[in-house]
N, C-alpha and C positions, 0 to 999 in steps of 0.2 A: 823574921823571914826577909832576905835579902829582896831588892828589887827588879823588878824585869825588865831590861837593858833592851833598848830601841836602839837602832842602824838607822837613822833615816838618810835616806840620800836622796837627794834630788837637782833638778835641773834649775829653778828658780826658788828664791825668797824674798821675798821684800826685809826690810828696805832695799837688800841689795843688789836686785833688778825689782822692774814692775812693767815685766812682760806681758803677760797673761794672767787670767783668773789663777792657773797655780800659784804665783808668786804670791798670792794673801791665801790662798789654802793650808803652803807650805808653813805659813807663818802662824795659822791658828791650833796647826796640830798637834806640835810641842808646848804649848802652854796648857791646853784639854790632856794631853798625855801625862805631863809633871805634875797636874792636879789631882791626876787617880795614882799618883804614886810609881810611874814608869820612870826612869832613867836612862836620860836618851844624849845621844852623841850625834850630830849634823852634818852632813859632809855635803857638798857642791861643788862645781868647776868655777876657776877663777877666771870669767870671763871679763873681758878688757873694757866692756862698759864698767866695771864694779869700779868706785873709786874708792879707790885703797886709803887717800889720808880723810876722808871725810867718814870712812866706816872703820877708821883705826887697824887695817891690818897689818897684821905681822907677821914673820917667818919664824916658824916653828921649827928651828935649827935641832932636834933631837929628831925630829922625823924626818927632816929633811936629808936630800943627800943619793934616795935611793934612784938606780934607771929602770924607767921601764922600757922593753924593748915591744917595739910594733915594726911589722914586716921586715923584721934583720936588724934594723936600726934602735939606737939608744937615745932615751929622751930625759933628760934629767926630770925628777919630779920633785917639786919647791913645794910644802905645805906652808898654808899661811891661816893665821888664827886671827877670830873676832870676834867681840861679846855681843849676842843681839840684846838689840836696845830693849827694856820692858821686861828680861828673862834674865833668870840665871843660868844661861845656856851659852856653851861656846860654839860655835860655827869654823868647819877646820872647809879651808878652800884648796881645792887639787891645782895647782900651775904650772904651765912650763910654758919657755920664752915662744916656740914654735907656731904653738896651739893655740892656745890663749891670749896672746896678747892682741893682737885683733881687735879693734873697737867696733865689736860685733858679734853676734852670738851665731848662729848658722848661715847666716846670705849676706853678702858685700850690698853697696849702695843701690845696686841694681836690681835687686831679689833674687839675684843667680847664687844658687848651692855654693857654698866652698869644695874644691875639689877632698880635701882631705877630712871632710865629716866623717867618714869610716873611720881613719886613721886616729881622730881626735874621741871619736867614740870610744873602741878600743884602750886607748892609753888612757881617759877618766875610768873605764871599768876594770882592769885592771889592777890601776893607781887605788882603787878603791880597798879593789882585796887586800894589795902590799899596808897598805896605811894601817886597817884594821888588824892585820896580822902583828903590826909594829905595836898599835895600843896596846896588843896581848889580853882585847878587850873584850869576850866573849857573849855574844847578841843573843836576847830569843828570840828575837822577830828583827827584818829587815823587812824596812817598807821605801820602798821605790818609787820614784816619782820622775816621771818624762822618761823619754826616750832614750835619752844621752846613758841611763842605766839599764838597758834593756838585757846588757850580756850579764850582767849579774848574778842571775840566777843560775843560770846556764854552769858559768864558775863559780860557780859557789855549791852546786851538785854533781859538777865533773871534774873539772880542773883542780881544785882545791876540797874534793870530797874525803880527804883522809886529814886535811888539816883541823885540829881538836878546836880553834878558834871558831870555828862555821858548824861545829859539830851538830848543833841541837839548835841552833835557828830556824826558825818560818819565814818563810819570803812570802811578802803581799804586792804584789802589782797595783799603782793604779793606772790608771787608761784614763789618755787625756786626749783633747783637739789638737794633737802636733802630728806632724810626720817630718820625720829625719830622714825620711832612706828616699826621697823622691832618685836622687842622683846615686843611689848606689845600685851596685851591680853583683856578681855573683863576685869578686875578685875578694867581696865582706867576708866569705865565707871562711878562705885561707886568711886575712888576715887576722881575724877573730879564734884562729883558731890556735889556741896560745898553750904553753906547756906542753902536756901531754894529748891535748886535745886531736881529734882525726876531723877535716875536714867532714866526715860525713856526720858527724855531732852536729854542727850547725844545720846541718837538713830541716831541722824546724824551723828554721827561721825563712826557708822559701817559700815561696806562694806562684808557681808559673816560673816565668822568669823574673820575679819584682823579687824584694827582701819587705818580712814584713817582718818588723822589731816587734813589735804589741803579741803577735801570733806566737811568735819564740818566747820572748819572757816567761807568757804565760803558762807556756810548758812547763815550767819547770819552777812552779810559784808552787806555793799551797794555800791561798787565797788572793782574790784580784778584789777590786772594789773602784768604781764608775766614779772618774771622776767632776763627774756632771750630768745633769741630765741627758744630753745628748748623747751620751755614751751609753746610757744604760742598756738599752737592746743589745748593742753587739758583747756589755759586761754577761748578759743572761747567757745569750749564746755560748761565747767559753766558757764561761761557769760550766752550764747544762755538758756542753759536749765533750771538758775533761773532765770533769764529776769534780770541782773544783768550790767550795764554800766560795759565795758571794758577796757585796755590799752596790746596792744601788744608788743612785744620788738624790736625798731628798732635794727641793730649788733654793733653799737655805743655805746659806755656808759654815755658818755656827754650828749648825743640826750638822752638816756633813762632817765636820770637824768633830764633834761629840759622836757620830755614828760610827767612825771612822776609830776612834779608839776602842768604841766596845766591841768590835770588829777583832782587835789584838786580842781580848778576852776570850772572842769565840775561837779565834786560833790557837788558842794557847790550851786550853779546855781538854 
């Protein structure tokens, strides 16, 4: 019996940030996955704190090459590869000169928003689908991590809903302590709105007049799972209110990281 192909994507990993509690979450979960025999593939934004010669990356010149376009315009997308240390596991990083090069993940020296977090959003979820379209590597589960993947799902059951690559995947959300969208506006809605997509597809993702990422993803997940205790009440809440299989967060990280894979098992079931 072949193995079950994990997606993981995410916003942080150590070593190569150490942002937040995610950045060692993301890094326990592949190793608890590979050990019950999943087969997983990593993907993350290259963001310009990462230092490339001391975590050995490289340009992954077969993937490289393709544009993504965000609102009319063309962004080249650079793939770069890296072995995490401890794992037989390669980490493929999303780049391009615009977005990521920045010595800085979402706020300048001042904690003010970058104006083009929308714009940067969009081209990593995108970037994501093109890339996996390109490995021709077909996922059961895709588990999501931070914000910066929140459109994911979204494309991946609308946009790319006839592509056989996404065909028979589960998407898991987790919900974390970040918010991306303080500075964004409804303007997310068209630029997100990619392919064949209509403007009023993103309707989930409003809330008033705010943009709520966490609200949208989960729409269109088939499991979420709390990535910490503080989250767990509003994880119940969508759980309960789109009748969605859940994962709470024991205050462990090991446990979350082991609960978190038998969580793929209940999805897969």
């Amino acid at each position: 019996m072949s193995k079950k192909k994990v997606l993981f994507v995410t916003q942080e990993l150590n070593p190569y940030t150490e942002i937040s509690f995610l950045s060692d979450l993301a890094r326990k979960i592949p190793n608890y996955a590979s050990g019950e025999g999943f087969e997983l593939r990593v993907l993350m934004p290259k963001f310009g704190i990462i230092n490339e010669r001391r975590h050995r990356l490289h340009e992954v010149v077969r993937l490289s090459g393709m544009n993504i376009i965000v609102d009319d315009e063309d962004y080249p997308l650079i793939i770069k590869v890296a072995s995490l240390p401890g794992a037989r596991l390669q980490v493929y990083f999303l780049d391009n000169e615009e977005f990521f090069k920045r010595k800085a993940v979402f706020q300048d020296e001042k904690q003010d928003d970058f104006l083009d977090n929308q714009e940067r959003l969009v081209f990593f979820c995108k970037g994501v689908m093109e890339t996996v379209k390109k490995f021709g590597w077909s996922p059961d589960i895709v588990h999501l991590h931070g914000q910066i993947t929140s459109l994911i799902p979204l494309y991946m059951k609308k946009a790319y809903k006839n592509d056989p690559v996404f065909a028979d995947a589960k998407i898991i959300y987790s919900v974390y302590n970040n918010e991306l969208s303080h500075s964004f506006d409804t303007r997310f809605l068209n630029i997100a709105a990619i392919n064949d997509l209509e403007v009023d597809d993103l309707d989930v993702f409003k809330e008033g007049d705010a943009i709520n990422l966490d609200q949208g993803a989960i729409k269109y997940s088939d499991g979420i799972i709390s990535g910490s205790e503080s989250n767990n009440e509003i994880v119940i809440k969508y759980g309960e209110e789109n009748n969605l299989p859940f994962q709470v967060s024991p205050s462990d990280i090991d446990e979350l990281a082991r609960a978190s894979v038998q969580f793929y098992k209940k999805i897969l079931e």
